[in-house]
N, C-alpha and C positions, 0 to 999 in steps of 0.2 A: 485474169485477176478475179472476176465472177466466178468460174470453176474454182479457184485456189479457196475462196470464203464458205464456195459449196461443199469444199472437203473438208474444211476446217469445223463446219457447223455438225456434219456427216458424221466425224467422228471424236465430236465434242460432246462430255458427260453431260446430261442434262441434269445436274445436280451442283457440280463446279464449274461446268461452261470449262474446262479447260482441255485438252486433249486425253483422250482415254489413256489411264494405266491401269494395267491388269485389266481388262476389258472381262464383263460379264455381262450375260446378256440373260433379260427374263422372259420366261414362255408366253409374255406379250408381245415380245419382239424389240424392246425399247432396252438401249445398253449405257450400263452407268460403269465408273471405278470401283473398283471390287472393295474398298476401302470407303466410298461413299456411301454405297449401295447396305454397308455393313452396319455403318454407322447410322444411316436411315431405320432401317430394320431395327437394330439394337433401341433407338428411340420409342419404336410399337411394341417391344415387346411385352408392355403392360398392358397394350389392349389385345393379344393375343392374335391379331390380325393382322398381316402386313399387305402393302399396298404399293403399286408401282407410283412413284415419283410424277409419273407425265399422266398415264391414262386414267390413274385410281384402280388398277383392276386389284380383288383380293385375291390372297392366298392363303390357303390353312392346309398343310401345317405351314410352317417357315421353310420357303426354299432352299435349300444345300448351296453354299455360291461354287460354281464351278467357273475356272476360265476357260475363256473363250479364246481359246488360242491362233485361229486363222483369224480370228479380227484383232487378236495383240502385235500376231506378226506382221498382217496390212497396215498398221497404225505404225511400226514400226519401220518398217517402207518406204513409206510415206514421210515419216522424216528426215530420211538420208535424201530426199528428192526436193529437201528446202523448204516443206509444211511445219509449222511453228502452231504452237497455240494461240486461240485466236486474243484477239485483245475485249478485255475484259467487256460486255455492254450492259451498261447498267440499267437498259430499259427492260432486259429480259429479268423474270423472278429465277432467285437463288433458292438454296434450298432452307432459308432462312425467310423467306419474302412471302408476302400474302401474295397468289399469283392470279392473274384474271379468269373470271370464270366463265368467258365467253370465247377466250380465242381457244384454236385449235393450233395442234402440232406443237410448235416452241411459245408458251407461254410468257404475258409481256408481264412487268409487275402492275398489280395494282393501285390505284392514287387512291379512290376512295370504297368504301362501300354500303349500302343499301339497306338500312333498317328494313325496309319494306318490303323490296324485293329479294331482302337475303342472301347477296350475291354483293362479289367482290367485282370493281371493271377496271379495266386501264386507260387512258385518255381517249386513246378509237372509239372504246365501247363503252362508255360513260358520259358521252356529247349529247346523245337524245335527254340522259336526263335535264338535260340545260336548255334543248332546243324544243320540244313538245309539252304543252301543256302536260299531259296525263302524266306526266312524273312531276310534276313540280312540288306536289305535296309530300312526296317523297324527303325519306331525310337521310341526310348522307352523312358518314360520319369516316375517319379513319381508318384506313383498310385494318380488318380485325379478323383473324382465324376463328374466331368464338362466334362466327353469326349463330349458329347453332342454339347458341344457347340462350337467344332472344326467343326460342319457339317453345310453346307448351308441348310436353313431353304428352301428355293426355292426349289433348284434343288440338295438336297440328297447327294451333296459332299465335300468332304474335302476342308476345306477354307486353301490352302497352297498358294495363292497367298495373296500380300497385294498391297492395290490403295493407291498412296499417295496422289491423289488428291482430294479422300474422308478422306483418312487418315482411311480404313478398311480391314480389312479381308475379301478376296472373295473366290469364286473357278474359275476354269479356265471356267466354264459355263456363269460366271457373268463378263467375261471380252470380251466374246463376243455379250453379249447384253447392261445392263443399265450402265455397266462400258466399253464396246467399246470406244476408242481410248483414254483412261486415262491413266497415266503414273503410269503404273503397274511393280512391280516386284514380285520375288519370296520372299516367308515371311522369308523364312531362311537368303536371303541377306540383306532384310530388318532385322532383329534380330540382324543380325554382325552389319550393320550400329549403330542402336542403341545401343547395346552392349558396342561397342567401347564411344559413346555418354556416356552411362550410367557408364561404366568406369573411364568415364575423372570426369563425373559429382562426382562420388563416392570418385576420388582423391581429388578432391576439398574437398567436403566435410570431408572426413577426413583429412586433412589438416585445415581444418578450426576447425575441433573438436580439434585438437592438441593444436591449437592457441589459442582455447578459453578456453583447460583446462588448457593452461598456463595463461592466464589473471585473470581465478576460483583461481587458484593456488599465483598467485601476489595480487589480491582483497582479498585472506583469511591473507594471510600476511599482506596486508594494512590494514584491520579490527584488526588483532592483534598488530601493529603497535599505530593505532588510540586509540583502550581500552588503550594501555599500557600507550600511551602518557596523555591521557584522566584521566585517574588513579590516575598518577604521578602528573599528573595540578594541581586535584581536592586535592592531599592529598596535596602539596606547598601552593597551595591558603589557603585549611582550615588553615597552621601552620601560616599562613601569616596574615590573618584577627585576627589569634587567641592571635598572639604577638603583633599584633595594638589593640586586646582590651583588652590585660594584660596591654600595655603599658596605654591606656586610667583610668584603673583601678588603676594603679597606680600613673597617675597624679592624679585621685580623689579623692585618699585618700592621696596626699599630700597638696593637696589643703585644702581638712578637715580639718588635722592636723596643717597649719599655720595657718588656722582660728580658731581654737580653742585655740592654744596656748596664739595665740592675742588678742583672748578672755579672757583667765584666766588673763594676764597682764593688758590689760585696766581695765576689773572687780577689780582685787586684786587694782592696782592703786587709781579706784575712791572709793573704799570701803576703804582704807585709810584714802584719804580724807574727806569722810564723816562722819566717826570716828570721828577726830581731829576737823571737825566742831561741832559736836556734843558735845563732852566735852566743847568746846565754848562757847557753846550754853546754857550750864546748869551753868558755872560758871558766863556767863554775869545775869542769872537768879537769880542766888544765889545774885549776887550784887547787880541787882535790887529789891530782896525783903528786902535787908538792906535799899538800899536807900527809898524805899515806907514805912518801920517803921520808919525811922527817920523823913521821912516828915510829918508822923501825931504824932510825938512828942511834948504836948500842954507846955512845960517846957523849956524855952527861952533857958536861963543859959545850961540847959542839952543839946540840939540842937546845940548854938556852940560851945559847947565845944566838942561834937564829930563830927563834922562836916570834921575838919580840917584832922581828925587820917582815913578819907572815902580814900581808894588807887586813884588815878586818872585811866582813860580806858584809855586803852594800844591801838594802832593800832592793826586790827586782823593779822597775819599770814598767813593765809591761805586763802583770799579772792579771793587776786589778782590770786594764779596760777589756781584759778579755770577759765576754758574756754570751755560752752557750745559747743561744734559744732552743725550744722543743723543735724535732727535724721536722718542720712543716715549709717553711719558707715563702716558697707562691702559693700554696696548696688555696689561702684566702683567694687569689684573683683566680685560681679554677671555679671554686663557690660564686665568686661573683659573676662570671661569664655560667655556669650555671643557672643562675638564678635568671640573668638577661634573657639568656635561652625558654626559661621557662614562661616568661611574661610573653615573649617573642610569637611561644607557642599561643597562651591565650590570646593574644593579640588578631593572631591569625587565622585561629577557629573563629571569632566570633565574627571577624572579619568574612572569612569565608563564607559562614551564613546568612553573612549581608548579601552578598553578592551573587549567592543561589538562589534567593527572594528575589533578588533583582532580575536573574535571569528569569524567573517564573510567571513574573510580570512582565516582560516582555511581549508585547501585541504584535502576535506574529497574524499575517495573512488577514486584516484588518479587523479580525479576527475573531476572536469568542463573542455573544450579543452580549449585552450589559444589564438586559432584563429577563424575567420570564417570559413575559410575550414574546421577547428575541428568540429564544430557547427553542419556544414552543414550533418554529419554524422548521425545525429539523428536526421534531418529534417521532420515533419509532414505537408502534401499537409492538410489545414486545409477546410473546406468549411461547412457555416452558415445554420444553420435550420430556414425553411421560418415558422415551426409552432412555434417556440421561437421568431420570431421578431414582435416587438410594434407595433403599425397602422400604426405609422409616419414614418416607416424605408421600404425604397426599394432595394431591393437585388437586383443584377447585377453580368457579369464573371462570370459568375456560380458558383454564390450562394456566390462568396469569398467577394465580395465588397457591403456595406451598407452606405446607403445614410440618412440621416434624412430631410423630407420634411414639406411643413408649413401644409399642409392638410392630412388626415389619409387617408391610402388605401383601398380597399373592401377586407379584408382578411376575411376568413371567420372564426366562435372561433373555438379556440382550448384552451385546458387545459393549455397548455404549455408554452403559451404566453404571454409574458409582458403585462399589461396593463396600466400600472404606468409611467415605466421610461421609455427611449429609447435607450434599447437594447436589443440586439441577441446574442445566443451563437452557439456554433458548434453542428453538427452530431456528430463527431468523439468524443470517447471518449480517454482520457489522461493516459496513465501510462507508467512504464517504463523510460525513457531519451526518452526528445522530444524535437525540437526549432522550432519554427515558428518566421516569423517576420509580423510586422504592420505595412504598409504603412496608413499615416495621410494625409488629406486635410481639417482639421478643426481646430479652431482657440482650443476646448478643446475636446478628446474623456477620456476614462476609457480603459484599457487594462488591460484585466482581466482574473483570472481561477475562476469556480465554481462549487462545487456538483452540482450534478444535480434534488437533491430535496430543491435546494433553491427557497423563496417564491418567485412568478409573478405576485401575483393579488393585483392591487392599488399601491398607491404610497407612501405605508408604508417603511417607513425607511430601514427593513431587506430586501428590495427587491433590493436594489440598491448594484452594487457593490463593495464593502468593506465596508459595512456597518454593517456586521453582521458575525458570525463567520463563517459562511460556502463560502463566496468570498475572493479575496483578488485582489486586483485593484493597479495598478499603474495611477493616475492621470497626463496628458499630457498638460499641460495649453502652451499659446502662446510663455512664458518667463522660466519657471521654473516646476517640477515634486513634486509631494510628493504622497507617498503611505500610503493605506488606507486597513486596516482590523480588524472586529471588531466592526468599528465606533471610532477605534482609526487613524489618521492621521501622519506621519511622514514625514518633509519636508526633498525632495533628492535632493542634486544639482548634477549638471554636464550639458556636452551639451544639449542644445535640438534641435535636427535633426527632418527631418521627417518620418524616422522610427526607431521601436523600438523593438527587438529582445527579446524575452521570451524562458529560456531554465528552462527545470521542468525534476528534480531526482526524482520521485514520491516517489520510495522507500526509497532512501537516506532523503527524508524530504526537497530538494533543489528547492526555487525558485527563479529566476534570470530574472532583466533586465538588459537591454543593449540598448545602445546609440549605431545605425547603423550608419557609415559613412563610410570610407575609412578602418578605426580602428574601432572594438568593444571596447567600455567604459563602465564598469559597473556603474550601476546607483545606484540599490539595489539588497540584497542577503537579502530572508526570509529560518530560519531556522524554519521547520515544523513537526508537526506529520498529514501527509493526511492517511485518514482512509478508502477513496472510491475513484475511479475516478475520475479524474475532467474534463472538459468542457472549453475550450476555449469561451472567451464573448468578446463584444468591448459595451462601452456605448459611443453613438454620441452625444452632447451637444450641436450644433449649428446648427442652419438649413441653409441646404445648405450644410454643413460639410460632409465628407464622410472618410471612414478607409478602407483599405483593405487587407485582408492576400494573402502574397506575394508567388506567387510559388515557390518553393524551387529551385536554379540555382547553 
């Protein structure tokens, strides 16, 4: 059993502990997996030095891996002989593990290591510092790969001081030369100071974690709030439209139905009449063909004598109640369901616009703030990209304020630049909850969001913005607003100040202006699906005109 754990050890990688595959062996004498050994080395290759696993020995250049094939075929051997790899021990260092830096041969892992003495130990060799005074002052800390870099690269000593005036790690060597008379402490007092720093800092932040998995926790509420309410809308409105158009179906088939009725009545009516005409008709014939034989009667005597016995013509009967009307008939109850139709229609537009208002106001995601200071919370410092703005546009305030001038400037091209219209967008890009505001000094600008792959070359229509699906612009004229996306236009009223506040839910699908004054006044609220980023834009429209986004205060 002892021999069988000595083969096992014998021909186990000192890198995986597991039995050799593809056995390589380096000019130190020590054999790892050729796949280990690879992956080792590939890790040094940025320090241009590689190094054996077990002894540290170097080599330069990189060794070639050759296998080693009498020790792959003994390893293989050896298996058909019932040798198994061994079971894993986790007291040995892997090649992931800090290993001790006292034992010899198979290395144990490390527990702790030794500010002081700069060395890593494993439980064996790590008991003096528990058991002998002369280590006690010693400080031990985590087993760490990095002891290294507690040493001054200069002058070979432990960096236990720190300079706040470089804000580094020294040794007490370096504080009597390039750090001479800098306000220097000890790194441990320093660590408390921060410590204590990094504490408060840690309260906070969990504290603020608490607060915000309460708000996660009120927004998943509000989201199932919203579906429910959402839900419930969607299924009252469908019963709602659905008994206005039962109700409509059943005026239309009552409508039908008097009209047909008063169809079969007038029809039965005049087909009466024309009946009773008609029998008329054949008996005045009959009479006339008596009266047309007797007038070619050539027999005097015969002629008057039946002249007298001819009946006299009777007035007709039925003449007088006949009364044509003009051929119109229903044509009045088309005009009147016309006309229903058309009250129907205003009914329903204005209707409509009630109900687009109402969706607009709807408080989604607890949702937009109610004040400016709310606002102010999700305020973005915005500032303009000189490679997006037109010839005629001069940037100023760094970068926040654009001018429109009568002559073009010497910009030089770029891809990204207007050519067409006169405007710029921002560097920054958009998501999340954001507000900026727009200070105006032109008689018209555009205050706008855009992807950032919308068109810039010429003064094609998509280029402008809300003229195409990927903008969406609020238009600021001297008197009056309307908004623009698509190349659809909607006329907005409300004040017009001279600035004007844009707050964007990217996620929520919210965009929002506002009327800046003493009060925020919403102007408009677009309900969206934004699919990328967007970009802050202003178009200037008058020359001399200028817009600027306002520092956040």
């Amino acid at each position: 059993m002892e021999q069988n754990q000595l083969d096992r050890e014998t021909f186990s990688c000192l890198i995986c502990l597991d039995l050799l595959k593809d056995p390589e062996t380096t000019s130190c004498g020590h054999s790892y997996c050729m796949n280990c050994i690879k992956t080792h080395w590939d890790e040094e290759d940025r320090k241009r030095i590689h190094s054996c696993p077990q002894c540290r020995e170097t080599f330069i250049p990189r060794p070639v891996l050759k296998k080693n094939t009498m020790l792959a075929a003994l390893v293989e051997q050896l298996k058909k002989t019932g040798l198994q790899a061994a079971p894993a021990d986790h007291r040995y260092a892997g090649h992931e593990d800090v290993a001790c830096d006292f034992c010899t041969g198979r290395k144990l892992k490390a527990i702790k290591s030794c500010l002081f003495c700069l060395a890593s130990f494993c439980e064996k060799h790590l008991q003096p510092h528990y058991d002998s005074a002369a280590f006690k002052k010693h400080k031990l800390v985590e087993p760490s790969k990095n002891l290294q870099e507690n040493i001054c690269s200069k002058h070979d000593k432990l960096l236990e001081i720190f300079c706040r005036t470089d804000q580094k790690c020294v040794c007490f060597l370096c504080t009597m030369e390039e750090h001479k008379g800098h306000n220097t402490v000890p790194a441990a007092a320093e660590r408390t100071e921060r410590q204590r720093e990094l504490e408060k800092q840690q309260g906070k932040i969990q504290r603020r974690i608490k607060d915000r998995e309460k708000d996660v926790k009120l927004l998943q509420q509000e989201v199932e709030a919203i579906n429910r309410s959402a839900d419930k809308t969607v299924e009252d409105s469908e019963k709602i439209f659905t008994e206005l158009i039962r109700l409509l179906q059943k005026r239309s088939s009552e409508v039908k139905q008097q009209i047909r009725s008063q169809q079969e009545t007038e029809v039965s009516r005049v087909k009466d009449l024309q009946e009773k005409l008609e029998q008329e008709v054949t008996e005045l014939k009959r009479k006339d063909a008596e009266l047309e034989q007797l007038s070619h009667t050539e027999d005097h005597s015969q002629f008057l004598l039946n002249y007298p016995s001819l009946p006299a013509l009777s007035e007709s009967t039925h003449s007088s109640s006949i009364n044509i009307r003009p051929l119109r008939h229903f044509e009045d109850v088309t005009a009147a369901v016309s006309e229903l139709r058309e009250k129907l229609h205003d009914v329903l537009r204005d209707s409509w616009t009630n109900i687009l208002h109402r969706l607009n106001d709807v408080d989604v995601l607890l949702s937009e703030p109610k004040s400016r200071a709310g606002f102010l919370k999700y305020s973005r410092e915005i500032t303009l990209d000189p490679n997006t703005a037109n010839t005629r546009l001069v940037l100023s305030e760094g970068n926040r304020k654009v001018k429109l001038m009568s002559r073009h400037q010497s910009y030089s091209s770029h891809p990204d630049r207007f050519t067409g219209w006169w405007q710029v967008l921002s560097r920054e890009s958009l998501t999340g909850r954001c507000y900026w505001e727009v200070k105006r000094s032109a008689t018209q600008i555009y205050v706008a969001v855009a992807y950032k792959n919308i068109s810039r070359k010429g003064g094609k229509n998509e280029c402008g913005f809300g003229n195409d699906e990927k903008s969406w612009a609020l238009e600021c004229s001297k008197n009056s607003f309307s908004f623009g996306h698509n190349n659809i236009r909607t006329s907005v009223s409300g004040p017009v100040p001279s600035t004007v506040g844009v707050y964007l839910d990217h996620r929520a699908g919210i965009l929002s202006f506002y009327s800046v004054s003493e009060t925020l006044t919403l102007l408009h609220r677009v309900q969206a699906t934004f699919t990328e980023p967007l970009l802050a834009g202003v178009w200037v429209c008058s020359i001399g005109g200028s817009a600027e986004f306002c520092k956040p205060k």
